[in-house]
VOGU-3710 file (C-alpha; in Angstrom, 3 decimals, decimal comma):
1> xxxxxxxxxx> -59,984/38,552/37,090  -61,602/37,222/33,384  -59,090/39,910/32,052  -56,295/38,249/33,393  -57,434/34,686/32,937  -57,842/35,911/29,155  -54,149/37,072/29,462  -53,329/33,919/30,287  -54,889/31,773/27,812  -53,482/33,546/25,227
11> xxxxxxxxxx> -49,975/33,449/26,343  -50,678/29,574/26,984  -51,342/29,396/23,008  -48,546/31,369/21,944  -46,261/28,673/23,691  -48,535/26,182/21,876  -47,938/27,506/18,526  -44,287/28,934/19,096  -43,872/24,866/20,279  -45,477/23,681/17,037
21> xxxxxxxxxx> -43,489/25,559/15,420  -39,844/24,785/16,720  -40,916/20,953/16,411  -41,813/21,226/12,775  -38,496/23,059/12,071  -36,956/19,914/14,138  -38,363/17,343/11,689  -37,367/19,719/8,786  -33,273/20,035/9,473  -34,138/15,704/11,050
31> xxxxxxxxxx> -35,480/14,662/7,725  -32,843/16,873/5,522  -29,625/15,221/7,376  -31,280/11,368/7,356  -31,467/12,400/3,272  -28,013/12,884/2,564  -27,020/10,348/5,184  -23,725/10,279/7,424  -21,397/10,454/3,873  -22,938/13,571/2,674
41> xxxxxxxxxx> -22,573/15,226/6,754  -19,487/14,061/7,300  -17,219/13,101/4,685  -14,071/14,454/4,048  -12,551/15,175/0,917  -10,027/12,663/-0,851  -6,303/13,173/-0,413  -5,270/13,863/-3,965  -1,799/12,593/-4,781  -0,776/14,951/-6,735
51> xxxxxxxxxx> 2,758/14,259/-7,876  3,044/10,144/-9,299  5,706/8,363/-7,260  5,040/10,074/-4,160  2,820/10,857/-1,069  2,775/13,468/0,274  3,667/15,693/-2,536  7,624/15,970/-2,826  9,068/19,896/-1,916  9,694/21,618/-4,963
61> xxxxxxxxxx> 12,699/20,677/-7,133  12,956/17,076/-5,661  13,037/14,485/-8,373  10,201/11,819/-8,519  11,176/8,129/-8,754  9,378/5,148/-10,159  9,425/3,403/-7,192  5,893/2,465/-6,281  3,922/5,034/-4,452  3,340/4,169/-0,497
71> xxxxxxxxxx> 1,245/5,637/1,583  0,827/5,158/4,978  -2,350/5,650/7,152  -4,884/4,350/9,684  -8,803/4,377/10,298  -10,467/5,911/12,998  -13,736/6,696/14,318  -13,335/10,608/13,064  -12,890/9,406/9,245  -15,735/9,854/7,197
81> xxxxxxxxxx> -18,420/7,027/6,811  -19,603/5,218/3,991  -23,417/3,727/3,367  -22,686/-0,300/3,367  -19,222/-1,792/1,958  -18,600/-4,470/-0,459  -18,591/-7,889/0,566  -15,363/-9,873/-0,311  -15,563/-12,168/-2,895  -12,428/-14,472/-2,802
91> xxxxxxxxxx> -10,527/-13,312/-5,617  -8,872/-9,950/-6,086  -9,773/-7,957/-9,312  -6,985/-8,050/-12,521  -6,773/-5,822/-15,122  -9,200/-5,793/-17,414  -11,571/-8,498/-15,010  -12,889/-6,736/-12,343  -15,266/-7,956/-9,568  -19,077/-8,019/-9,220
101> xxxxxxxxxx> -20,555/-5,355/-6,731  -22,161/-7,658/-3,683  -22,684/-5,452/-0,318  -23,357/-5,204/3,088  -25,219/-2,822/4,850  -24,279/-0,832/7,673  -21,868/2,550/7,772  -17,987/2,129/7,828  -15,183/4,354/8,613  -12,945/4,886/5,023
111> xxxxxxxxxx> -9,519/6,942/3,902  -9,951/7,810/-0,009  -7,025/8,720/-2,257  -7,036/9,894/-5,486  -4,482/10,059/-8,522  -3,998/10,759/-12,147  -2,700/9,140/-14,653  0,009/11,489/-16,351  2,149/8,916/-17,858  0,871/9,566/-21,150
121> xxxxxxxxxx> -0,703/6,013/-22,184  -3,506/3,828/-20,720  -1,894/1,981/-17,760  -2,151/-1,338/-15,689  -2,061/-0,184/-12,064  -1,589/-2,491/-8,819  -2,650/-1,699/-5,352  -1,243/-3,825/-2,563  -2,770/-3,556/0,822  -0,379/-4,341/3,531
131> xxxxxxxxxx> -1,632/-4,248/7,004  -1,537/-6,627/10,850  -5,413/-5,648/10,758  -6,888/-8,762/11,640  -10,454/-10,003/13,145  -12,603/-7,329/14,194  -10,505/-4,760/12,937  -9,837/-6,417/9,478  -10,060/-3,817/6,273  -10,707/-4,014/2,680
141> xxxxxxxxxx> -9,373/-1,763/-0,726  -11,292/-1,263/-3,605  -11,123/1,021/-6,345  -13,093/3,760/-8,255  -12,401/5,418/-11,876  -13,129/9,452/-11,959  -14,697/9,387/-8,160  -16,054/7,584/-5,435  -19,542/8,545/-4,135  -20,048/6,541/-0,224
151> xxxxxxxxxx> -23,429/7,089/-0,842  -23,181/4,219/-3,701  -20,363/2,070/-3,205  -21,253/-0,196/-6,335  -20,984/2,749/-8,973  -17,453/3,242/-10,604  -16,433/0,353/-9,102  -13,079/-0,987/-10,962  -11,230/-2,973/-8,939  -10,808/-4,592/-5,254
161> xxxxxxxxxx> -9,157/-6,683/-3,228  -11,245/-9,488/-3,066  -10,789/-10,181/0,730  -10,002/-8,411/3,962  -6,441/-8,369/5,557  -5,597/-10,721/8,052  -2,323/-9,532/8,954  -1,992/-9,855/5,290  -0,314/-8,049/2,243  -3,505/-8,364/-0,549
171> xxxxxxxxxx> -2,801/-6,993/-4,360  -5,407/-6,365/-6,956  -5,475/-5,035/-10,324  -7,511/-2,689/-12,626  -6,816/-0,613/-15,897  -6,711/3,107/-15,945  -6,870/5,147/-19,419  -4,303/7,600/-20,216  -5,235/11,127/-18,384  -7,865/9,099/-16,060
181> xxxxxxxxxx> -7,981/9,449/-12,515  -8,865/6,866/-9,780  -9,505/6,999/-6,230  -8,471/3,838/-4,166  -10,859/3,426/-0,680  -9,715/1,342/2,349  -12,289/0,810/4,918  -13,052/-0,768/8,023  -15,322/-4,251/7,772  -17,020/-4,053/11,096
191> xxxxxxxxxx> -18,496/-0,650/12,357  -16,412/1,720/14,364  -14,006/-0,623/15,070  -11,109/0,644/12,760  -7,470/-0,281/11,997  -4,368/1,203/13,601  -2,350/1,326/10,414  -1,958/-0,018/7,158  0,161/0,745/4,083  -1,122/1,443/0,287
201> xxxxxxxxxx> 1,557/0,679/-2,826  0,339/2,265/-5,745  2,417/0,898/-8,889  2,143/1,566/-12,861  1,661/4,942/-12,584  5,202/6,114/-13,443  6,276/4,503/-16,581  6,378/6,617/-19,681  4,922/5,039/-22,346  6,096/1,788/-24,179
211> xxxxxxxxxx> 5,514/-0,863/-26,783  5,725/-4,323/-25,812  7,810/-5,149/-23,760  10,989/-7,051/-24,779  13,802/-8,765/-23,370  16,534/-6,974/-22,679  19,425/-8,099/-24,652  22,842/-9,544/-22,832  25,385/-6,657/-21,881  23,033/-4,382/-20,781
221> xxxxxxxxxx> 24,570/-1,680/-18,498  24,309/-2,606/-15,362  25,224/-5,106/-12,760  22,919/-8,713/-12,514  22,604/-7,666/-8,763  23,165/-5,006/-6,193  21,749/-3,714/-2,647  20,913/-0,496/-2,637  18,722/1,959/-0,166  15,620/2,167/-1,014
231> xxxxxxxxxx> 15,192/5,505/-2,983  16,194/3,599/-6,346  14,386/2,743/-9,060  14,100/-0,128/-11,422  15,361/2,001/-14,065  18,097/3,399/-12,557  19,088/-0,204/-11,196  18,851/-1,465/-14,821  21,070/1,587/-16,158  24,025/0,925/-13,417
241> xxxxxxxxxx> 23,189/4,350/-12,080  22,228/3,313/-8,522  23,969/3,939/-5,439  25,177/0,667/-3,327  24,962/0,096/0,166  27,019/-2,095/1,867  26,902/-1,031/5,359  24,138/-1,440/8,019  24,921/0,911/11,806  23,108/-0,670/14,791
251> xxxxxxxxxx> 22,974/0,450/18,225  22,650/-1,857/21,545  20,505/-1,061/24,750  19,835/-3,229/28,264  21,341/-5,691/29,642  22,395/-8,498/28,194  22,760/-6,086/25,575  20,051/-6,505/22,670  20,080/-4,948/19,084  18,124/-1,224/19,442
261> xxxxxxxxxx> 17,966/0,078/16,356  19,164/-0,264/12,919  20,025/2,363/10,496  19,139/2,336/7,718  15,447/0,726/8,694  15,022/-1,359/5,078  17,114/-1,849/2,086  16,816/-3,118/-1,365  18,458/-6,334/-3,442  18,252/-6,362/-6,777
271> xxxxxxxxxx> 18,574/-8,627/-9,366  18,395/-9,526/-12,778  17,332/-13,064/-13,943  15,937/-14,834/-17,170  12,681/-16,807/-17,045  10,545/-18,500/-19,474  7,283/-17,776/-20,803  4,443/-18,587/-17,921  4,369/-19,491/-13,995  8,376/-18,504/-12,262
281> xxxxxxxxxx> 9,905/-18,378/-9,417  12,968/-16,610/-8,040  14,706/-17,284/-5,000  16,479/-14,785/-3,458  18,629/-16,377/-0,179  20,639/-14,797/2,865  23,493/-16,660/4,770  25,552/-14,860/7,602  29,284/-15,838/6,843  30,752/-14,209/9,846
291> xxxxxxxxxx> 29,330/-17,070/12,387  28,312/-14,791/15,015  24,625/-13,879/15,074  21,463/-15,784/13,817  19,019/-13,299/12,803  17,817/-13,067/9,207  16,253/-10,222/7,720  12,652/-10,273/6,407  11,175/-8,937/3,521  8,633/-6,117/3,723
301> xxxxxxxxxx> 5,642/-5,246/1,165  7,357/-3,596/-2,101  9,010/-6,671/-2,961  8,384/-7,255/-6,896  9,591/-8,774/-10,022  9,758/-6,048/-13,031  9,654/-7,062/-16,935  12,747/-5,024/-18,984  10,758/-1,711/-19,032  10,283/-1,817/-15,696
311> xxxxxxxxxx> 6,170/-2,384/-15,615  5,234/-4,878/-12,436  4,834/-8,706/-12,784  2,151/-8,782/-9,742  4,821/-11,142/-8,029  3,412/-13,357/-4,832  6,117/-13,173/-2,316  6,510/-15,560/0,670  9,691/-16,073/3,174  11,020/-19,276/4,506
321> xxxxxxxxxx> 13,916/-18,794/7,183  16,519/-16,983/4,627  15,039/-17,703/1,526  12,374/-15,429/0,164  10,304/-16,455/-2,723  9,125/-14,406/-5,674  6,372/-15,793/-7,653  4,774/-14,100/-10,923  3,456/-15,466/-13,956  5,683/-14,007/-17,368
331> xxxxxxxxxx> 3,973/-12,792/-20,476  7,002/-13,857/-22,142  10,541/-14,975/-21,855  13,084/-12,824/-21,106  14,809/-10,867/-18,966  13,089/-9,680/-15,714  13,851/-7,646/-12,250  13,722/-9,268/-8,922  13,004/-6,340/-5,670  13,116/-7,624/-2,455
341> xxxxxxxxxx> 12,573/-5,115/0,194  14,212/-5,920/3,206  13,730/-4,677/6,571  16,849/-4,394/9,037  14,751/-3,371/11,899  13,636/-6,927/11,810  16,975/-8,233/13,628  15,752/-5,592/16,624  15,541/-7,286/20,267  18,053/-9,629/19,290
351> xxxxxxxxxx> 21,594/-10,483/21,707  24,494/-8,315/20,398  26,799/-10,955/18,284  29,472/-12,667/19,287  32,126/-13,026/19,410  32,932/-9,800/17,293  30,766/-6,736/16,343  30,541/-6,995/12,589  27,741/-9,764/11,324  28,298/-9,751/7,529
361> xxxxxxxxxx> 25,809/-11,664/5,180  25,987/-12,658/1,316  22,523/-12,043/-0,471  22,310/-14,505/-3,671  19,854/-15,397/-6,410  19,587/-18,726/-7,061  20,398/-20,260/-10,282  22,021/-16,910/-11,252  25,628/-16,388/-11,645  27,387/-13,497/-9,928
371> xxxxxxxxxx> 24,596/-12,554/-7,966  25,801/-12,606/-4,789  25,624/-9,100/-3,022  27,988/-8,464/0,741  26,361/-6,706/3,221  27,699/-5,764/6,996  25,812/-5,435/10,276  28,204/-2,787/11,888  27,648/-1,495/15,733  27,768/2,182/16,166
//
């Protein structure tokens, strides 16, 4: 009997020490993870955009374009988090002025990108944040020169957005030097609660390098305006060597019948203008001459003015029925590029016209002679 009571207290402290032990190891791996936090656990690495002008990465032998990088993406709960996030400020960053570093604490969901600057020259470069994230599920952009550590969202800071979208498009500016890279962070402003999709523009990063820019002199090739799809470029606009479009296909479904679908789903107008030195505005209008429909199209974030060498003017667009506005400030006077991206999905759940198929509208500049484009709404 004492034998096996012996027995027994000795197997009672082997399950005392082997507990010990497996609770100390506990605290160990406990204390390790709480160290490097839920960025160092969980984060992901950045998408690296790899070829300038587009995202993905084109297939091999495609040609890259100037057209402002876009990348489209969302934020859920399985991104990686960050430690705190900055708090808006009010005023987006410019290049050359960037923003203090205020935060808040908590841990919010992110997407990172990164890029290079190949161009060759130290470059201006413009993020616009386009998203219908509102409220709750508002985000925020910001960006970082060489890399981006969650862990300390204040260091390497360059640039943000200076407020969160409310079903807004937001641009902000910072300088990169030639060779530099840069990752640009969006990221959700109240824990866990994400955003179903939002859309990145990355411009300046496909220029080659320039001197200052000057006007471009009268009889330029080139027409003063065109509407083209929207794989052109400002340079190939200015050069005359852009395809036109003049037709729009769209299909009807229910009953009464409604507009479907629209192919293609956005188009460009184009447009060159002159403006003086300081605040301008261009006014780019629609009107449907055919009388038998009502619908106007509306313009979609990529809408820009350009400067001769094509750099961005940071234009503030806004819409009003037909007419949309573009707004920028000019370094100098000259001549400059007016973009309006257009989106022809926008006419969708509208009655089929009447009487007749064919809606045609006239796209115009004003103030600027022979800048009126044609363009016809065609059913399948």
């Amino acid at each position: 009997m004492k034998y096996l009571q012996n027995r027994s207290i000795r197997a009672s402290a082997l399950q005392v020490t082997f507990s010990i032990a497996l609770l100390f190891g506990f605290a160990i791996v406990f204390a390790s993870l709480k160290a490097a936090g839920p960025s160092a656990v969980d984060r992901v690495q950045p998408n690296v955009v790899a070829q300038p002008g587009f995202y993905p990465a084109l297939p091999n032998g495609a040609t890259p374009t100037c057209t402002p990088i876009e990348i489209d993406e969302k934020i859920t709960t399985s991104d990686s988090k960050e430690l705190g996030r900055i708090t808006p400020g009010g005023t987006a960053s410019s290049c050359g002025n960037p923003n203090a570093c205020a935060t808040t604490t908590g841990q919010f969901h992110y997407k990172e990108f990164a890029f290079t600057n190949t161009t060759g020259g130290d470059r201006c470069v413009t993020v616009e944040l386009s998203s219908a994230c509102a409220g709750a599920n508002a985000i925020f952009a910001a960006a970082y020169a060489g890399s981006f550590d969650p862990s300390n969202i204040c260091q390497n800071l360059v640039g943000d957005s200076g407020a969160a979208t409310n079903a807004s498009n937001l641009s902000f500016g910072f300088n990169v030097a030639s060779g530099g890279t840069f990752v640009v962070v969006v990221n959700e402003t109240t824990e866990s609660a994400g955003c179903e999709a939002f859309k990145l523009f990355i411009s300046g990063l496909c220029e080659s390098p320039s001197p200052t820019p000057t006007p471009t002199p009268t009889g330029t090739p080139g027409k003063v305006s065109e509407i083209t799809p929207t794989n052109v470029t400002c340079n190939q606009f200015l050069s005359g060597s852009a395809p036109s479009l003049s037709e729009l296909e769209y299909s009807l479904k229910g009953s009464p019948a409604k507009i479907n679908q629209v192919d293609p789903g956005v188009f460009f107008y184009w447009v060159k203008f002159n403006a003086q030195a300081g605040s301008n505005a261009i006014m780019i209008n629609e009107t449907i001459t055919s009388g038998n429909f009502s619908a106007k199209f509306t313009w979609q974030a990529g809408s820009n003015v350009f400067d001769s060498n094509c750099n961005s003017q940071h234009a503030t667009v806004t819409q009003v029925g037909g007419t949309v506005s573009l707004i920028f400030n000019a370094p100098a006077a000259g001549t400059y590029v007016g973009l309006v991206k257009f989106s022809a999905n926008s006419v969708k759940g509208n009655l089929a016209p009447g009487p007749g198929t064919t809606v045609h509208y006239d796209i115009s500049a004003t103030g600027v002679a022979n800048s009126t484009e044609g363009l016809d709404l065609v059913k399948k």
